[in-house]
LUMLO-46859 format. One record per atom (N, C-alpha, C, O): residue in one letter; x negated, y negated, z. Coordinates in pm, whole numbers, plus 50000, padded with zeros to 5 digits. Example, Ala and Ser with C-alpha at 12.3 -4.5 7.8 and 13.67 -1.06 7.14 Angstrom:
! residues 2
A486815056950780
A487705045050780
A486805033050780
A485765033250846
S487155022550708
S486335010650714
S487104999750787
S486594988650804
END
This chain:
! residues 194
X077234452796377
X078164450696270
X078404435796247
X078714431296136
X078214426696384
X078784415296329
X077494403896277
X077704392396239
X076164410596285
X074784409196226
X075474406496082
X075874396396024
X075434421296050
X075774426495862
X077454412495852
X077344402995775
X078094413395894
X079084406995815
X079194391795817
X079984384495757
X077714387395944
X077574370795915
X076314369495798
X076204359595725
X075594378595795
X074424380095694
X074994380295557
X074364372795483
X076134387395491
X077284384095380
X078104375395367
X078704372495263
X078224369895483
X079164353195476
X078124342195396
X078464334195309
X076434344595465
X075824336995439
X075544339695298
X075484329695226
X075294353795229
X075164351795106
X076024349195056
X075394341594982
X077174347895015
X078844343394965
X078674328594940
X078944322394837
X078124323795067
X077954309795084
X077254300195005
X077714289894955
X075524306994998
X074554304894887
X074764312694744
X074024308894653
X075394319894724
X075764324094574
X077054309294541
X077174303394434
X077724307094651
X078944297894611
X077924286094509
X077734284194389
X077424279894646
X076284267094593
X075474271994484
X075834264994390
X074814277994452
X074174284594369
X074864284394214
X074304281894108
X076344288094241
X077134286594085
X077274276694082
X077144272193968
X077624265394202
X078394250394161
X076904241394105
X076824233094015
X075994245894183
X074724242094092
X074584243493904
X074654235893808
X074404254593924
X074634258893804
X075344255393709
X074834256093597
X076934249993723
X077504250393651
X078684256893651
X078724266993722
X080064252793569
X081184263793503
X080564274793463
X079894274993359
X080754286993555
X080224298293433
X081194309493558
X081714305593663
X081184322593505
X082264336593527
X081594331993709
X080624324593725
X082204336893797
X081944337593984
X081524349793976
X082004358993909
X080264350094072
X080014366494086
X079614365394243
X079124356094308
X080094381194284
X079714381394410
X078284386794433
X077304385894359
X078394392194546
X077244403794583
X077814415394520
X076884420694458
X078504419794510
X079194432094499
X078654429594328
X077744436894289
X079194420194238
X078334424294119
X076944422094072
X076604425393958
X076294417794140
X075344418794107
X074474436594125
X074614446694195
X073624431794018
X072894451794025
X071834452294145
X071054444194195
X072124463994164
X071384466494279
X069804473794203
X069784479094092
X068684472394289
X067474481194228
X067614494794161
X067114498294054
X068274500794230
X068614515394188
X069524514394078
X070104523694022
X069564507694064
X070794509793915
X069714514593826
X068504515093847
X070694519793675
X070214519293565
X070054510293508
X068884507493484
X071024502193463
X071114489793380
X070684478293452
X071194476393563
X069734469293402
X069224459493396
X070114447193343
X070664448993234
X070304436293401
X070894425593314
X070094419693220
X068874418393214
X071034416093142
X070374406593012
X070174393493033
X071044384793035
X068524391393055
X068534372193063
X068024368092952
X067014370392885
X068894361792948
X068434348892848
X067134340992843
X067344329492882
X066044342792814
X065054331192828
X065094321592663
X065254325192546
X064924311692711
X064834298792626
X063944306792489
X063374316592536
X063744305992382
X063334307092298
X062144290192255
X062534278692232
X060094298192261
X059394287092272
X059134281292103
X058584287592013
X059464273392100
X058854264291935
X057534272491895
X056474272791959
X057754277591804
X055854281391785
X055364266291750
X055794255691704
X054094272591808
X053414260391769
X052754257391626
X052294266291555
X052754244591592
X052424241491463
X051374242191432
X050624239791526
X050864244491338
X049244240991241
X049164231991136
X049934229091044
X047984227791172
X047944215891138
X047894217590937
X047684228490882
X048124204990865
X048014212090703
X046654214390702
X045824210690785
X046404223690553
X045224223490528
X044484213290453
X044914207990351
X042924209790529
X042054206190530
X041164203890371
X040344212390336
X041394193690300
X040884196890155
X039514195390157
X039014192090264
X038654197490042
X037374202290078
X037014189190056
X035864187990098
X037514175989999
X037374164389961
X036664157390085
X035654150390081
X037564161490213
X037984151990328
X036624159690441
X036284154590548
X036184169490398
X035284177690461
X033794171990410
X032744169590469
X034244171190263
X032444159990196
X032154152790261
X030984152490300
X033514139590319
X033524127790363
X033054125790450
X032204117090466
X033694136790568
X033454132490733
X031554137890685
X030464132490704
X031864147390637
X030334152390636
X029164139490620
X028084137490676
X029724134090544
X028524121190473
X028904107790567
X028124098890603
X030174108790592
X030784096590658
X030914093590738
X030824081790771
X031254104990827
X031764103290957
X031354117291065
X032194123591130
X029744120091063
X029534129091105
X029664132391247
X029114142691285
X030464123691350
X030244123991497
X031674123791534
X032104120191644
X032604128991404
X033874134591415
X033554148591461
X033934154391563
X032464154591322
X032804166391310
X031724172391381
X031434183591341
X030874166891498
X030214171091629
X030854174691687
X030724185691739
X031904166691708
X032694163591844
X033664174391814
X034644172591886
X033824186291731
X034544196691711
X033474208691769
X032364207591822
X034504222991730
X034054233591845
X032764238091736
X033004234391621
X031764243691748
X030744250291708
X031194254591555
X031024248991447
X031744264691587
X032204274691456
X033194260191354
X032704257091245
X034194254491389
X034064246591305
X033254236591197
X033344234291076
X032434231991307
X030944224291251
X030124232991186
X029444227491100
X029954245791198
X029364257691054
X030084259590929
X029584260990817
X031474259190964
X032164261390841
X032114248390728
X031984248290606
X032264237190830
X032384225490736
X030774224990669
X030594220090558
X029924229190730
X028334224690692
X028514235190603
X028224230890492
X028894247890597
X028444259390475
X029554251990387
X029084252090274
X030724246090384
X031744242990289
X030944229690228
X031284226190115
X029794221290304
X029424214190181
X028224215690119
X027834208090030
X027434227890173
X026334235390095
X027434238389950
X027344232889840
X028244246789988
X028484254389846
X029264246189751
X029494249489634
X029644235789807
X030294222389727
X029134212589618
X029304207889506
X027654212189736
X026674209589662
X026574215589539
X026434208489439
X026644231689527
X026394239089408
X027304231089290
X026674229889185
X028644225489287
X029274227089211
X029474215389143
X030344211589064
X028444210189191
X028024192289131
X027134195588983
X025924196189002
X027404196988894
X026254200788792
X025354194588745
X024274198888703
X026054175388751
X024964164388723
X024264163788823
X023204157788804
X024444168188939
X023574163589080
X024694151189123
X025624148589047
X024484143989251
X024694136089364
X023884131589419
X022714134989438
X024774119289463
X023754108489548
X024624104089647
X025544097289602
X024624105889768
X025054106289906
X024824094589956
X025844087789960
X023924089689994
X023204077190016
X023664063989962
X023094053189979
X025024066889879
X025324053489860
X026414045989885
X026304042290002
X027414041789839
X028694034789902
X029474048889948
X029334059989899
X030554043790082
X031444055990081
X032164059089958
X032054070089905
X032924049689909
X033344051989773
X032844064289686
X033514073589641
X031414061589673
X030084072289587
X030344085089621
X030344093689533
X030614088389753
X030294097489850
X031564104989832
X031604117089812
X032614096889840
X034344106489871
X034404107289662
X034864118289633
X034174101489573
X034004106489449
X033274118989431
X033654128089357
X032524119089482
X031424131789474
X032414140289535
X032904147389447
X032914142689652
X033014148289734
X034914156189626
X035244167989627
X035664145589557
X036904150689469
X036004158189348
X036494168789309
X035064155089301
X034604163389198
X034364175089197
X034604183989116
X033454174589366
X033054188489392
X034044197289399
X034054207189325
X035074194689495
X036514201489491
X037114205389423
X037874214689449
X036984196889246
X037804200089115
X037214207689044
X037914213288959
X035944210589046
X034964220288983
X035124231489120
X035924240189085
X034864232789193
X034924244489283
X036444251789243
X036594261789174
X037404244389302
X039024253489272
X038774257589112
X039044269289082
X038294249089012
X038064254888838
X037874265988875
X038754274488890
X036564267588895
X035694278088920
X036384290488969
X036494300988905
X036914287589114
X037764300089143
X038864305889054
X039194317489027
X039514287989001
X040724298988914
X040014304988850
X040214316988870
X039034302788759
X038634311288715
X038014325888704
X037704331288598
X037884331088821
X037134341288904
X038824344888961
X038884353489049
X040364337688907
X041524345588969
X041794345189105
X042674350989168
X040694335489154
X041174333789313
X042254319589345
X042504309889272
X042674322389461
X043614303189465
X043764300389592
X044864298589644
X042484299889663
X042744290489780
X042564281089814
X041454277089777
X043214272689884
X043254258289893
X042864252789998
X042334241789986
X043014258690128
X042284250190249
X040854253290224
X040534260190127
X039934248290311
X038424251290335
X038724259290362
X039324266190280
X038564263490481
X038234276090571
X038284289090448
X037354297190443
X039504289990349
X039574301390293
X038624304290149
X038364314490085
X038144286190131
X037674285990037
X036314291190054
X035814299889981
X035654284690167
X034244291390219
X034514306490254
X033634312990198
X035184312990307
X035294326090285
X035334334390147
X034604344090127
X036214329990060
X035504334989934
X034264333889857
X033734343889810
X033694320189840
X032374319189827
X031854323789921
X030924328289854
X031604326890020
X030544334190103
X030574347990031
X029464350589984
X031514357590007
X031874374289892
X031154370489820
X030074376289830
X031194361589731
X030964356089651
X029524357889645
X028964368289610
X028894345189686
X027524344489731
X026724361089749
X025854365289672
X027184367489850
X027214379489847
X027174389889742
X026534399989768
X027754388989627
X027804393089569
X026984389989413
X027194395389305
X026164380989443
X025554371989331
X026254364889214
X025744361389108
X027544363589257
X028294356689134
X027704341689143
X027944335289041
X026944334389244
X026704319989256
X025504318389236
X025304306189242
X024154326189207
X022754324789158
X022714313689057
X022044303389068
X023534316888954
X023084306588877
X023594288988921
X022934278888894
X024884289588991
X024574276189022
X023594273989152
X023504262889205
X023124281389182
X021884279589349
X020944272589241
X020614260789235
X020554285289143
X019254277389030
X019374268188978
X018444264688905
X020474260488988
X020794249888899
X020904240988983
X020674229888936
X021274241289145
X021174229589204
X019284230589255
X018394222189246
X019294240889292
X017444243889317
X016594231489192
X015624224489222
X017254231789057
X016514225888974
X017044211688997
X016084203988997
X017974206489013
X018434192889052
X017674189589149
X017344177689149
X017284195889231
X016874191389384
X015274183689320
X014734172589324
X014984196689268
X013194195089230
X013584180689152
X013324170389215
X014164179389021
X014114165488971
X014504153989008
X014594144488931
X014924153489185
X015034146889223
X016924139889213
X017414131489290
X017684147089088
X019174141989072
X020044146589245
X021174142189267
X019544152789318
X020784161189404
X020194150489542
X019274154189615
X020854137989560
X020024130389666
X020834130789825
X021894125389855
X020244135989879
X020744137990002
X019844133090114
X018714137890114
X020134124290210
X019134121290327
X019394127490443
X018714126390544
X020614135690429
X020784142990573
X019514149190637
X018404150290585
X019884152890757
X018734156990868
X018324172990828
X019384179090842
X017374181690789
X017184190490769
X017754203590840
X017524214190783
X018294203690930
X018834214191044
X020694210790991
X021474220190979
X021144195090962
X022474198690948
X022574200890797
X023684199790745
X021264204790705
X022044214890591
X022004227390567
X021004233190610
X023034235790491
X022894247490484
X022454252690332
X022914249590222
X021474261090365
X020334263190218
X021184275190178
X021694282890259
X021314276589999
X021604286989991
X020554293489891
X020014286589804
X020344304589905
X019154311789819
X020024323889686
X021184328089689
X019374325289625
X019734334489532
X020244351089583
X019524356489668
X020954355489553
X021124371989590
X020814380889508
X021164379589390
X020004393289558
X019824404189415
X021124412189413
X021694417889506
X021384411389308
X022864413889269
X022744430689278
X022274434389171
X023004442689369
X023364454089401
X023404460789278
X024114455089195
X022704474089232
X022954483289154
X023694494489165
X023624500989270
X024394497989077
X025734509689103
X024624520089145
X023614518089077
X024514528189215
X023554540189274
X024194553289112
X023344561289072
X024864553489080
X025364563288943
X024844559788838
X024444568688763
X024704547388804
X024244544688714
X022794546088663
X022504546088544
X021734547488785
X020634552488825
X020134569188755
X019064573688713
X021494574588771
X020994589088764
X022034591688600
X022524601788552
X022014580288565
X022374583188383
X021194587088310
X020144580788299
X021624603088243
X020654604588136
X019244614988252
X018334618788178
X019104617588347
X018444626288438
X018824635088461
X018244642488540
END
């Protein structure tokens, strides 16, 4: 017995220190605190964490740039990023209609690179879409693509390329080619009139 009632002095003792640590707050003994077998659980408080932020979005302007400008930024990023930005300035290529020339002042390069951007978002409003970072923008043109709504500008940069207006010296592996799509037939429409 006198085990058990110095073994409760000692907790009394460390709950004492324990609150004066702590702080002003209600005294509790052993006696209130819950035991395992209880039902009720106390309510703790944990800190509430900041979500974390994201960063703004990425304009397709600033994606031309590093692309032409500053390509050992966008190495030095994870894989799947460095695809997205390379397919975001394939399909940016498309939307140059005079053609481009890369190869020349940065100036040349980040102009090209706002044009492409102002004709691409056209384009979508026009097609009723409105996204504004990359990432979402290459996701719709990729449907897109998919869907053959972009053939005619592929043929139209395909024909820039041949006359030599679409000048690019990049390395052949960091561009992304886009080819024409056969645009899907309704399978119903097939069996009109049979």
């Amino acid at each position: 017995m006198q085990l058990i009632d110095k073994l409760s002095s000692q907790v009394e003792t460390l709950s004492d220190r324990v609150a004066s640590l702590e702080g002003p707050t209600t005294q509790t003994s052993p006696k209130d605190c819950p035991r395992p077998d209880d039902d009720v659980a106390p309510e703790v408080e944990h800190p509430r964490r900041a979500k974390p932020q994201r960063a703004r979005a990425k304009s397709l302007s600033s994606v031309w740039y590093e692309w032409f400008c500053d390509m050992q930024n966008i190495k030095r990023q994870n894989r799947r990023r460095y695809h997205e930005a390379k397919v975001a300035v394939g399909f940016m290529k498309l939307s140059l209609p005079d053609g481009y020339d890369v190869s020349g002042t940065k100036a040349q390069v980040w102009q090209a690179g706002k044009d492409a951007e102002a004709n691409i978002l056209a384009f979508l409003r026009e097609q009723n879409k409105k996204p504004k970072a990359y990432g979402t923008v290459v996701k719709t043109l990729k449907r897109m693509h998919t869907e053959g709504k972009l053939n005619d500008q592929i043929l139209r940069h395909q024909a820039l390329t041949t006359q030599g207006l679409a000048v690019d010296a990049s390395h052949p592996r960091t561009v992304h080619v886009l080819l024409p799509q056969s645009v899907p037939t309704d399978p119903r429409s097939d069996n009109v009139g049979h």
